[in-house]
DOFI-233204 format. One record per residue (C-alpha): x, y, z; residue number from 1; residue in one letter. Coordinates in steps of 0.2 Angstrom, whole numbers. Layout:
BEGIN
<node <X, Y, Z>, NUM, 'A'>,
...
***
This chain:
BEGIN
<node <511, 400, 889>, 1, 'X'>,
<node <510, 417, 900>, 2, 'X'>,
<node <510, 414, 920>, 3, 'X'>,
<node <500, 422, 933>, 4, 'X'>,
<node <506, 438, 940>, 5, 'X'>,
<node <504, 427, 956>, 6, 'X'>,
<node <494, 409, 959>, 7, 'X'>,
<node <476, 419, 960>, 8, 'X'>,
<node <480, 436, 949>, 9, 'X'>,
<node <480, 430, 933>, 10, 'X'>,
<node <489, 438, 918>, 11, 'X'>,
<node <479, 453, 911>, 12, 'X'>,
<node <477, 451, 891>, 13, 'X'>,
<node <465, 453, 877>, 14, 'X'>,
<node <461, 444, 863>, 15, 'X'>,
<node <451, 451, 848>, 16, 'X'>,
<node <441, 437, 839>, 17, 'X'>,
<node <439, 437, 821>, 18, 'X'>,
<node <421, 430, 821>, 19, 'X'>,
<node <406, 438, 817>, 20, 'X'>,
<node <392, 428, 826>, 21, 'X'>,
<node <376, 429, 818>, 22, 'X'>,
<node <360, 417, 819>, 23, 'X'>,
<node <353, 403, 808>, 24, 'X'>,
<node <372, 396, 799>, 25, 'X'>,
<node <378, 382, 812>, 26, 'X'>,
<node <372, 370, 825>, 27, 'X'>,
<node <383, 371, 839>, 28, 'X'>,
<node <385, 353, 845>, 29, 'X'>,
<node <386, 355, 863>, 30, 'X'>,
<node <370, 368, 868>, 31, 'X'>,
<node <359, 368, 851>, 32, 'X'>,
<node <364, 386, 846>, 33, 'X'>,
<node <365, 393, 828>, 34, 'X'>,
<node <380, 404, 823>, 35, 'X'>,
<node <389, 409, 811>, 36, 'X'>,
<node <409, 409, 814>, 37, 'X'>,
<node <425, 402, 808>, 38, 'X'>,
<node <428, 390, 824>, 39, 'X'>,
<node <445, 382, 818>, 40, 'X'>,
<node <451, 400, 818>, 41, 'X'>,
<node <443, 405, 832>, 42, 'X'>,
<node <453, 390, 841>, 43, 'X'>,
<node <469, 392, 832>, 44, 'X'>,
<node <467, 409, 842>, 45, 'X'>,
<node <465, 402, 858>, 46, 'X'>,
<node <479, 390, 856>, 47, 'X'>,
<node <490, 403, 849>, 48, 'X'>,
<node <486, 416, 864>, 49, 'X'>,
<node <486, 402, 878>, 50, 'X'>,
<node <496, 388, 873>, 51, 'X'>,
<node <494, 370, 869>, 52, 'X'>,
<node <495, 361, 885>, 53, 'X'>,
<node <484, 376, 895>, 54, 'X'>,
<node <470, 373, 881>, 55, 'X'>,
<node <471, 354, 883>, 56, 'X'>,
<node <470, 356, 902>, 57, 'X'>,
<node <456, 369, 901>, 58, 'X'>,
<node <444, 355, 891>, 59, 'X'>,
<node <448, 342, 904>, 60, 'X'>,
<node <447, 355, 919>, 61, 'X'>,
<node <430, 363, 912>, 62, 'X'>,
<node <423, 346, 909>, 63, 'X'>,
<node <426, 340, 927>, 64, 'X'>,
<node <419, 357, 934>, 65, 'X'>,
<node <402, 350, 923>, 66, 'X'>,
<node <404, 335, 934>, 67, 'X'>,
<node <406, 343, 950>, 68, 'X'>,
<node <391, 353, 947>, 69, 'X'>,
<node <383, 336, 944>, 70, 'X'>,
<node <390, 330, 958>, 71, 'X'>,
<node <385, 342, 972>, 72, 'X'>,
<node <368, 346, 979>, 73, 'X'>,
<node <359, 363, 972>, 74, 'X'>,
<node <349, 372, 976>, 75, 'X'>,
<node <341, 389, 967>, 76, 'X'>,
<node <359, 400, 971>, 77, 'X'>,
<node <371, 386, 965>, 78, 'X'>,
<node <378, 372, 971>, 79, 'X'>,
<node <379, 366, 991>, 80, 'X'>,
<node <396, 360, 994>, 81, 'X'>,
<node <402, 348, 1010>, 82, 'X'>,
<node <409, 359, 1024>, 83, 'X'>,
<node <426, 349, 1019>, 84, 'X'>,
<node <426, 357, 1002>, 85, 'X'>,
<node <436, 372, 1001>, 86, 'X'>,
<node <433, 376, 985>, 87, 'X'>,
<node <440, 376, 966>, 88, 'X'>,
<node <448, 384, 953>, 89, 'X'>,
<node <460, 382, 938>, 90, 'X'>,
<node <478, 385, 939>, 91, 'X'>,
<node <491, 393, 927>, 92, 'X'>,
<node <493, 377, 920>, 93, 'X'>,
<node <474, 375, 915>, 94, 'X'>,
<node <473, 361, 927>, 95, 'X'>,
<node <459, 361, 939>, 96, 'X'>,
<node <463, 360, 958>, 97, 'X'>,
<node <450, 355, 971>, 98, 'X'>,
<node <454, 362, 989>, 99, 'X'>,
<node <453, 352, 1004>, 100, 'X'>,
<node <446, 360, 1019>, 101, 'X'>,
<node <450, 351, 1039>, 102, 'X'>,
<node <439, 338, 1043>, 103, 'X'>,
<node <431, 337, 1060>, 104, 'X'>,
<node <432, 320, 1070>, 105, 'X'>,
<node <429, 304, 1056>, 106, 'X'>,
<node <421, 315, 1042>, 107, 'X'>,
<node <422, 306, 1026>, 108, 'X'>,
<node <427, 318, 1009>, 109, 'X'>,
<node <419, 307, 995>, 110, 'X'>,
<node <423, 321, 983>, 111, 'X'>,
<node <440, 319, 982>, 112, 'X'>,
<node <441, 302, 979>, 113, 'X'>,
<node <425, 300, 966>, 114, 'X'>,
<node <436, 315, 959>, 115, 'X'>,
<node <456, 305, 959>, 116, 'X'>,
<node <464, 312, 945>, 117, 'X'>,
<node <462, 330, 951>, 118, 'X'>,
<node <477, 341, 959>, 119, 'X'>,
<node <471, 342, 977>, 120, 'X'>,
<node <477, 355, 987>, 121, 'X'>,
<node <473, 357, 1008>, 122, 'X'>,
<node <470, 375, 1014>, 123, 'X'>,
<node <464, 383, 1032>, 124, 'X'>,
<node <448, 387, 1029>, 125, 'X'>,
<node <430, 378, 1019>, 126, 'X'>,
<node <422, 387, 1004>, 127, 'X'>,
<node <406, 389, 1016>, 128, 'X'>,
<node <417, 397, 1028>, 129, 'X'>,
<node <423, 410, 1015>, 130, 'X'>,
<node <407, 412, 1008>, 131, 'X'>,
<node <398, 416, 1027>, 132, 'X'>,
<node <412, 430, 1029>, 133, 'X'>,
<node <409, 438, 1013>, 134, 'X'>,
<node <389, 438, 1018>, 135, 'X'>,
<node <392, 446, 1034>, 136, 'X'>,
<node <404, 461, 1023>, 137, 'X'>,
<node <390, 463, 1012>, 138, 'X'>,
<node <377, 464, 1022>, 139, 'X'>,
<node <389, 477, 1034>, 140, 'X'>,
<node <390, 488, 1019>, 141, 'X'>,
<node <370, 487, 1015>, 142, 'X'>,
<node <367, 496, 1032>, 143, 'X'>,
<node <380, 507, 1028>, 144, 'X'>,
<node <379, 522, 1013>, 145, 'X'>,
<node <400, 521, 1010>, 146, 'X'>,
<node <414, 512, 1019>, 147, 'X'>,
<node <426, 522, 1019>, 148, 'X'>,
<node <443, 520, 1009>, 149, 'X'>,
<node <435, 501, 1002>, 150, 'X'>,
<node <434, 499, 982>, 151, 'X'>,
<node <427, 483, 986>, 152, 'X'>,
<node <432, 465, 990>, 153, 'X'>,
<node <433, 446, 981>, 154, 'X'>,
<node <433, 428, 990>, 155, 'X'>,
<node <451, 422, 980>, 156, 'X'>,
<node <449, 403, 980>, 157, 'X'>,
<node <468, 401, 973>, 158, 'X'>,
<node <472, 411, 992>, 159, 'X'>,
<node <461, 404, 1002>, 160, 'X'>,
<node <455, 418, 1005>, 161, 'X'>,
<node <446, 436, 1004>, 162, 'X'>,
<node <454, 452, 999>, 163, 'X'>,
<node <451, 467, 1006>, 164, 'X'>,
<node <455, 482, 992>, 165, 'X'>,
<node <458, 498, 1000>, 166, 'X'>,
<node <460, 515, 990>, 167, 'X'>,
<node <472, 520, 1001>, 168, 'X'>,
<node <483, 507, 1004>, 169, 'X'>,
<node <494, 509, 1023>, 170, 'X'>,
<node <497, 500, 1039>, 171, 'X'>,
<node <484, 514, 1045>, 172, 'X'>,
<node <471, 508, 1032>, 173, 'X'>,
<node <473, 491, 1035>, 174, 'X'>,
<node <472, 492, 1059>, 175, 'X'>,
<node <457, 507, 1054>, 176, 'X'>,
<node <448, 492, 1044>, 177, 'X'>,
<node <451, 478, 1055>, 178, 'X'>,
<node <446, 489, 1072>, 179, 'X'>,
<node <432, 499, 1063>, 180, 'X'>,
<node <423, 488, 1053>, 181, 'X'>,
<node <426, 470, 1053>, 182, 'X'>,
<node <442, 459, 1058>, 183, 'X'>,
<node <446, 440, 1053>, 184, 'X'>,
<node <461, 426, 1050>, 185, 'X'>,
<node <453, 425, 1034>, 186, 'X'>,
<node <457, 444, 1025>, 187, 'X'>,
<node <469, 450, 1015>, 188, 'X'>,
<node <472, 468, 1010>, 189, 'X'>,
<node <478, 473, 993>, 190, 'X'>,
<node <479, 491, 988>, 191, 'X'>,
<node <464, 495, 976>, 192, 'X'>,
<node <456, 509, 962>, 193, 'X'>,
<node <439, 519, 961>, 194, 'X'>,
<node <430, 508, 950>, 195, 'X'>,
<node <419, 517, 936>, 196, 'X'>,
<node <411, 515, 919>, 197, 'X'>,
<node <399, 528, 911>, 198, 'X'>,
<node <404, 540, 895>, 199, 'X'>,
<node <397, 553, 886>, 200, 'X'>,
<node <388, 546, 869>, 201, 'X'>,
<node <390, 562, 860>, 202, 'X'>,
<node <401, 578, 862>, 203, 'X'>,
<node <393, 593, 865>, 204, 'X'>,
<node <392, 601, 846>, 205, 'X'>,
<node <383, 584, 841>, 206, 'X'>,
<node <369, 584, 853>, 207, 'X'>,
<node <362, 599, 843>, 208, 'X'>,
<node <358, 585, 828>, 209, 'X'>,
<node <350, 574, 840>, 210, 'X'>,
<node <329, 573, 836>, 211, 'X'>,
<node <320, 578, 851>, 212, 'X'>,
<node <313, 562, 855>, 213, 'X'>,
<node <316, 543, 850>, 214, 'X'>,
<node <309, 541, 831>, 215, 'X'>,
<node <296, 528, 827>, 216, 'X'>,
<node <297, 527, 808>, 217, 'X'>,
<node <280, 516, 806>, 218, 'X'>,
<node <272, 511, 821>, 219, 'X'>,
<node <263, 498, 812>, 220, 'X'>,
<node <275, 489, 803>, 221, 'X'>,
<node <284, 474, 812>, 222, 'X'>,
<node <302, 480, 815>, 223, 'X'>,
<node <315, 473, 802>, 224, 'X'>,
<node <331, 477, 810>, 225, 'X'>,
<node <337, 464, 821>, 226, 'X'>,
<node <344, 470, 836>, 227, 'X'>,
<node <359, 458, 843>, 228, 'X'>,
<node <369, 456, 861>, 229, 'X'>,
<node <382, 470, 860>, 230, 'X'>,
<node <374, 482, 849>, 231, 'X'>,
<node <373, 502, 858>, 232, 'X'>,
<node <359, 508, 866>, 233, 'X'>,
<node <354, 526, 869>, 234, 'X'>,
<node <342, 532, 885>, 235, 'X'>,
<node <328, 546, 884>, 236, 'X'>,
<node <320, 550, 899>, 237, 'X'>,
<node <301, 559, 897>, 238, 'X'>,
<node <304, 579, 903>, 239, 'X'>,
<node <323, 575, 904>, 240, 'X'>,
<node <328, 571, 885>, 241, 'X'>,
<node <342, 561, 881>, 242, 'X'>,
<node <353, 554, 895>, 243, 'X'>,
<node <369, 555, 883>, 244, 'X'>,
<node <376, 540, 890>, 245, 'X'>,
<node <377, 524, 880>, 246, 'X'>,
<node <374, 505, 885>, 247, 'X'>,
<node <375, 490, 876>, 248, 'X'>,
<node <364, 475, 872>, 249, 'X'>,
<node <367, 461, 886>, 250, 'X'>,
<node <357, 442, 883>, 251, 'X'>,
<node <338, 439, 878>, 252, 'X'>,
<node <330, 436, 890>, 253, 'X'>,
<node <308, 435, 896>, 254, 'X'>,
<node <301, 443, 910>, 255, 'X'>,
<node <292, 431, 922>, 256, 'X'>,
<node <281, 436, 934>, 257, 'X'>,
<node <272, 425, 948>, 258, 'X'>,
<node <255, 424, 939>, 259, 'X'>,
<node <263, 415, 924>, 260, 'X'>,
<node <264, 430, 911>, 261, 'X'>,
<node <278, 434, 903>, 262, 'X'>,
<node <286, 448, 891>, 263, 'X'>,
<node <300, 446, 879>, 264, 'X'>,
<node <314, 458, 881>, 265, 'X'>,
<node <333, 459, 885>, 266, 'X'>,
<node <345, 463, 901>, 267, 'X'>,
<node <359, 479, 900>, 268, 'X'>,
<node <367, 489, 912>, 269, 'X'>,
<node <357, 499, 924>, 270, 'X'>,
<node <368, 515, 930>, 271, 'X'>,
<node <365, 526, 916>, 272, 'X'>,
<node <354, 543, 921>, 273, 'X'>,
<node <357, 541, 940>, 274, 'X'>,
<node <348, 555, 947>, 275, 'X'>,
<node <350, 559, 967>, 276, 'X'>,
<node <334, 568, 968>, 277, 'X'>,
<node <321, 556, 957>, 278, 'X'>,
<node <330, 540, 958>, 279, 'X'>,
<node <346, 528, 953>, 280, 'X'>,
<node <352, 523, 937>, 281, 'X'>,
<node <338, 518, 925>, 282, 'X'>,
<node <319, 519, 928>, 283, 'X'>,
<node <303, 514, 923>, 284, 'X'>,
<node <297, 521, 908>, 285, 'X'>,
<node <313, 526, 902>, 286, 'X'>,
<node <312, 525, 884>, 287, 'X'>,
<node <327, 512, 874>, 288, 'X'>,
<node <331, 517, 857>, 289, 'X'>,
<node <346, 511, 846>, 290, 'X'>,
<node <363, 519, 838>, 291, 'X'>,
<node <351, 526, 824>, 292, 'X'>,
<node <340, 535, 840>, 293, 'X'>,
<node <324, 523, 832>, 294, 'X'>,
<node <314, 518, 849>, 295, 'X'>,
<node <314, 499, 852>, 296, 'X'>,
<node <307, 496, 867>, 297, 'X'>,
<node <306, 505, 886>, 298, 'X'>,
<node <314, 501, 904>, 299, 'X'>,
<node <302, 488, 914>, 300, 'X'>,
<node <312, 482, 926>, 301, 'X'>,
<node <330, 489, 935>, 302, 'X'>,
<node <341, 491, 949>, 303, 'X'>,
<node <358, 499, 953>, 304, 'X'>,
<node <360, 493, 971>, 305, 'X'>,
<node <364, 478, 971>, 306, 'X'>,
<node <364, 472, 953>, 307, 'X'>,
<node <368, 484, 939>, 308, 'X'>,
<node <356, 477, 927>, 309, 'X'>,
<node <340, 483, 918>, 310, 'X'>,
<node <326, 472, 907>, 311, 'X'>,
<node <320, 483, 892>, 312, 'X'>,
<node <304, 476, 885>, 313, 'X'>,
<node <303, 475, 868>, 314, 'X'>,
<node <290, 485, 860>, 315, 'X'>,
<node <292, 498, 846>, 316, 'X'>,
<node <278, 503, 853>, 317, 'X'>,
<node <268, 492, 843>, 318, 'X'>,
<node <276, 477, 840>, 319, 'X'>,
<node <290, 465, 845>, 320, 'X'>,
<node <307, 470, 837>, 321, 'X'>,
<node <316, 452, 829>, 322, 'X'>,
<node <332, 449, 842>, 323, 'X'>,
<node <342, 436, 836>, 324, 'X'>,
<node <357, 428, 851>, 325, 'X'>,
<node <373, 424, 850>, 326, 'X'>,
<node <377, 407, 857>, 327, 'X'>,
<node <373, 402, 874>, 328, 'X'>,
<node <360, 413, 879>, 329, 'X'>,
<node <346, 399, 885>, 330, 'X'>,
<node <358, 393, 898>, 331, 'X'>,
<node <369, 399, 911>, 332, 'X'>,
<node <390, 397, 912>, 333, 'X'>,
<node <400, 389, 926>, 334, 'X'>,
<node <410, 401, 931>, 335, 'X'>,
<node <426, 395, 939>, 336, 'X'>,
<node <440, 405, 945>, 337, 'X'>,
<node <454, 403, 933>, 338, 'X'>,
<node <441, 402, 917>, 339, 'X'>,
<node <443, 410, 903>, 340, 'X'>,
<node <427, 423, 898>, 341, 'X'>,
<node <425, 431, 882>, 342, 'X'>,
<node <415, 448, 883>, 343, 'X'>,
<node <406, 455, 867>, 344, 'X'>,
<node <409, 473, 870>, 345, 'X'>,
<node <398, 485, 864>, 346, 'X'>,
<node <415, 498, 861>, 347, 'X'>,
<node <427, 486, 862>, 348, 'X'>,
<node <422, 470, 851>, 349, 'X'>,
<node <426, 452, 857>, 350, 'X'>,
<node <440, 452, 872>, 351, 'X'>,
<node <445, 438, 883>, 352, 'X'>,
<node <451, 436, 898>, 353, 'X'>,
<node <451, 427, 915>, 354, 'X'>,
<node <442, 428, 930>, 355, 'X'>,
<node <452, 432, 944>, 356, 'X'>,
<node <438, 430, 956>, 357, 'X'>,
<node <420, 423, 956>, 358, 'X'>,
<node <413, 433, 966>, 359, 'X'>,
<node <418, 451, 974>, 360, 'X'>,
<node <407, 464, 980>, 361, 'X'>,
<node <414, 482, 971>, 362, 'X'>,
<node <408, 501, 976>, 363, 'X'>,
<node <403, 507, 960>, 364, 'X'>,
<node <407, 525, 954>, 365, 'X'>,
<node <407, 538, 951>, 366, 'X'>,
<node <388, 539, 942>, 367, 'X'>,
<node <384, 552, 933>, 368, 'X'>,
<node <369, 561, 940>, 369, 'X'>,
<node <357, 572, 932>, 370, 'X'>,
<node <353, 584, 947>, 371, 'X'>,
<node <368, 587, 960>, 372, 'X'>,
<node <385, 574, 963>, 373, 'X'>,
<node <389, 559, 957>, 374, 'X'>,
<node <384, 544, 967>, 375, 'X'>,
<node <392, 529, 972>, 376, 'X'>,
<node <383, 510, 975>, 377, 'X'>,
<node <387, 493, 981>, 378, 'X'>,
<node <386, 477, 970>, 379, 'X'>,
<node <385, 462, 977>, 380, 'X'>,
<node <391, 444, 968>, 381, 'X'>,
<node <399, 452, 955>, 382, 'X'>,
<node <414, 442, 944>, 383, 'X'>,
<node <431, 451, 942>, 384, 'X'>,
<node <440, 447, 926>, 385, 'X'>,
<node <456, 454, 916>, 386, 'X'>,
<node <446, 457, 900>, 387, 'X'>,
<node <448, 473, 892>, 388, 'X'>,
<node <431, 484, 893>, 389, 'X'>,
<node <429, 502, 889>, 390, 'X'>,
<node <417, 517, 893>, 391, 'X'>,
<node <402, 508, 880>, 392, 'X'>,
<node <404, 492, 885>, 393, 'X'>,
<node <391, 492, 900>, 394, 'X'>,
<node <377, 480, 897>, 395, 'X'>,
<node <388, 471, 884>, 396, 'X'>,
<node <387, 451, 888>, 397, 'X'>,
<node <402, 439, 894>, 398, 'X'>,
<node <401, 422, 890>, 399, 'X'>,
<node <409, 405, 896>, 400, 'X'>,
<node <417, 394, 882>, 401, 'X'>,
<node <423, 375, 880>, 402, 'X'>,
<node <433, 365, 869>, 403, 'X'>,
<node <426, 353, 860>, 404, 'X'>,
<node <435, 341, 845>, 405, 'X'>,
<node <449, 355, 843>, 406, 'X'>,
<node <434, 370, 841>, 407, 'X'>,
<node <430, 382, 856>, 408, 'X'>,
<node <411, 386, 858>, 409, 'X'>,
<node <403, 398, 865>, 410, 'X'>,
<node <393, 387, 879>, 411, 'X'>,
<node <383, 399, 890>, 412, 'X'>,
<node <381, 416, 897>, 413, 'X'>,
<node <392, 422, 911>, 414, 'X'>,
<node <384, 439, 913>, 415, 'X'>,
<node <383, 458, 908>, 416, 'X'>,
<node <400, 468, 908>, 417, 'X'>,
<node <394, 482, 920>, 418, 'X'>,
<node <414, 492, 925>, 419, 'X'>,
<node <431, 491, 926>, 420, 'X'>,
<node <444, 500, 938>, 421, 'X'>,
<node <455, 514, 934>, 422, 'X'>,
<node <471, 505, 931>, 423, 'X'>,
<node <462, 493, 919>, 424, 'X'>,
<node <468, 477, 928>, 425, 'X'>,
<node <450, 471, 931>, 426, 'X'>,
<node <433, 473, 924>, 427, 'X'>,
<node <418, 468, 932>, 428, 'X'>,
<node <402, 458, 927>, 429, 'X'>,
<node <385, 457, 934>, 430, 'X'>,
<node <381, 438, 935>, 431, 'X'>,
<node <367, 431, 925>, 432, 'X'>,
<node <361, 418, 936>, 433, 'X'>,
<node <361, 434, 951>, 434, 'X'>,
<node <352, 444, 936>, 435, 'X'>,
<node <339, 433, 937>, 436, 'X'>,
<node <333, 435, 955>, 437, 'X'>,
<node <334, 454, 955>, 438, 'X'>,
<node <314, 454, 959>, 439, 'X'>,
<node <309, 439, 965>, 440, 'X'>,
<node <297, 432, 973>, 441, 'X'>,
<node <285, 443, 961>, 442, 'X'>,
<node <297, 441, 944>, 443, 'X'>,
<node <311, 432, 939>, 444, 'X'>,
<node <322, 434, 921>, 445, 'X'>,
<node <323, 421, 913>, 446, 'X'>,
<node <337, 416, 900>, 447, 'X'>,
<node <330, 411, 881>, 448, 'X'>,
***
C-alpha cells in the first residue's frame, strides 16, 4: 500500500480502468443503475493499485460516512454538524477518523460514542469554525477582482486546518498575507501553481476543414446517436464561429425552474470562449455540437464565477437526442476527504485518485479570451483531488465509488472535472450538489 506524501496530501496516482460503461446490461445493487462492466476486474484493479487492507477499511470507512450523514441534521447545503465536531476524513490506512473539537462547559458529544469503533482524534479547532473562516476568505475575494500572489486555498481536515497557497512562496508572502488581507491561528501557507485548463481543439491547418456552422443532418428525425458523460463537445458562438476549445460531457441532469417546468439536458464545463468585452466563459445561445461538429443542443444555463459549469439543453433543434448515464447520475456522492474518486475524462479515460481536500476555493486561469487578455476567476467549493486530468478533460464527470461483496460500484456523482494546476499534483472538480444551486431561487439542476 502507497502512504501519503503526508497525513492530508495524499499520494498522487492514476488508474486507467478497463471497463466500458454502457447502459441497459447490469443492475447495480446498491443505486438501481444499469451498466455494462467487468466489476471483478474492475475490483482486482482497485485492490492491486491500493491494497487489501486499505480496500477493506475503505468499505467500512464509506459505509459509516452513509451513517454519519444519517446521523446528522441537513439541511439543503449538507449536513449540520455539533460545534464539538471537527470534522472527518480517511486516513492512509482507509480507516475513517472522526475529529473531536474542545467542548465548552458540560456539552455532551453523542457522536462519538453512537460512533465507538471509529479512530477519534482531538484537534484545536470545530469543523464550523473552519468552515466560517473559509466563508469570510471567499467572500474577501468576491469583493476583490485578484488577490495578489493566491492560487487558491482548501480547508485540510487531516490538519485541522486551512491552507493558504501562494505563487510566490516567502517569509514576505506569507507577513504581506497575513497583514494585508486576512490573519488567523487557523492558516497555513504552502507554496502554490497557476491553475489552468483550456486547449485548442484543432491546430491551425485543420480549422480550414471545419463546416461553417454546426450540421443538422435531418432536423426531423429523432437523433440516433446516443451521446454519453465524457464524450467531447465543440462550441460555435453566432457572429463568432467556432470557439476551438473542447469540453466534455459531465452528468444528465433537468432544468428546474420555480414554476414547475422543466427541460432535459446535461452539465459541462463553463470557461470556454471567455470574452472580456461580451461576457465570461459560455453563454446563452451558444450552440453545442459533438466530436463529429453534428449540433445537439444550445447553452441555457452558465456561469464562470463561482461555478465552472454550464447546462446545454438538448435539442437538435427539433427533438431530444437519446443520453444514456453511466452509473450514479440520479444521486449525489459523499465526498470525504481521503476518498477515492474516479473521473471519466474526456482525454484521459477513467483515472483515480483521491481527494486531498473537500473543499477549496482556486483562482482559475488563465482563460482564453476572444477579444483582448486572458482572464482569471474565483471558484468557490471546489474538490481538490490527485487524479490525472488533461486539457479535454473539462466538463468530464467524477464519481464516488463503494465496495460492495468484493465488486466496486460506481455510487453517485461527485462533480465535473473543471482544472488542474501546473505541476499536475491536483486537479479540481466543480461539486454537483454546488452545481445544482448555481441559479436558485428561480432554477435549480437537478440530477437524473
Amino acid at each position: 500500500m502507497k502512504k501519503y506524501i503526508k497525513q492530508t496530501t495524499v499520494f498522487f496516482t492514476s488508474v486507467v480502468l478497463t471497463c466500458s460503461i454502457l447502459f441497459g446490461a447490469l443492475i447495480n445493487p446498491v443505486s438501481g443503475f444499469y451498466y455494462d462492466c467487468d466489476l471483478n476486474k474492475m475490483h482486482d484493479e482497485f485492490v492491486a493499485e491500493f491494497g487489501y487492507e486499505f480496500v477493506k477499511n475503505y468499505k467500512h470507512a464509506i459505509e459509516t460516512i452513509e451513517e454519519l450523514y444519517d446521523y446528522f441534521p441537513t439541511s439543503e447545503f449538507g449536513a449540520v454538524y455539533p460545534d464539538y465536531f471537527g470534522g472527518r476524513y480517511i486516513n492512509d490506512e482507509g480507516e475513517l477518523v472522526l475529529l473531536k473539537a474542545p467542548l465548552n462547559g458540560s456539552m455532551i458529544t453523542p457522536t462519538f460514542k453512537y460512533f465507538d469503533d471509529t479512530i477519534v482524534k482531538e484537534v484545536e479547532f470545530s469543523f464550523n469554525e473552519l468552515s466560517a473562516k473559509m466563508d469570510l476568505l471567499d467572500e474577501y475575494s468576491s469583493k476583490s477582482e485578484n488577490i495578489e500572489n493566491v492560487s487558491g486555498w482548501a480547508l485540510d481536515s487531516a490538519l485541522n486546518r486551512i491552507i493558504i497557497y501562494l505563487i510566490d512562496y516567502s517569509d514576505e508572502a506569507i507577513n504581506s498575507f497575513r497583514n494585508e488581507i486576512m490573519d488567523s491561528p487557523k492558516f497555513m501557507f504552502e507554496e502554490g501553481e497557476e491553475i489552468s485548463q483550456v486547449d485548442a481543439l484543432q491546430s491551425e491547418e485543420e480549422e480550414v476543414n471545419l463546416p461553417k456552422e454546426p450540421i443538422i443532418s435531418n432536423p426531423v428525425a429523432r437523433a440516433s446517436r446516443t451521446l454519453y458523460p465524457g464524450d467531447t463537445l465543440t462550441f460555435w458562438r453566432s457572429g463568432v464561429g467556432w470557439l476551438n476549445q473542447s469540453l466534455s460531457i459531465g452528468y444528465r441532469t433537468y432544468q428546474l425552474f420555480s414554476n414547475g417546468f422543466w427541460q432535459a439536458g446535461f452539465i459541462t464545463a463553463a470557461h470556454v470562449g471567455a470574452d472580456s468585452i461580451t461576457g465570461w466563459g459560455l453563454r446563452n445561445g451558444d450552440i453545442v455540437a459533438d466530436s463529429n461538429f453534428s449540433r445537439i443542443g444550445v447553452v441555457n444555463g452558465a456561469e464562470l464565477y463561482g461555478y465552472d459549469a454550464a447546462f446545454v439543453l438538448l435539442d437538435n433543434p427539433n427533438q431530444v437526442m437519446p443520453i444514456n448515464s453511466d452509473s450514479g447520475n440520479s444521486m449525489y456522492g459523499w465526498i470525504v476527504q481521503g476518498q477515492v474518486l474516479w473521473m471519466h475524462g474526456g482525454r484521459s479515460g477513467w483515472q483515480s485518485g483521491f481527494v486531498l481536500n473537500e473543499r477549496s476555493t482556486i483562482l482559475l486561469g488563465p482563460i482564453a479570451t476572444l477579444n483582448g487578455p486572458p482572464l482569471y476567476t474565483n471558484v468557490y467549493n471546489v474538490i481538490s483531488a490527485s487524479y490525472f486530468g488533461q486539457p479535454g478533460d473539462s466538463g468530464s464527470p467524477v464519481y464516488t465509488t463503494q465496495v460492495i461483496n468484493n465488486r466496486t460500484y460506481i455510487t453517485g456523482v461527485a462533480g465535473i472535472h473543471i482544472a488542474r494546476n501546473q505541476n499536475l499534483a491536483r486537479s479540481f472538480v466543480s461539486r454537483a450538489d454546488h452545481i445544482r444551486y448555481m441559479h436558485s431561487p428561480n432554477v435549480t439542476y437537478i440530477l437524473r
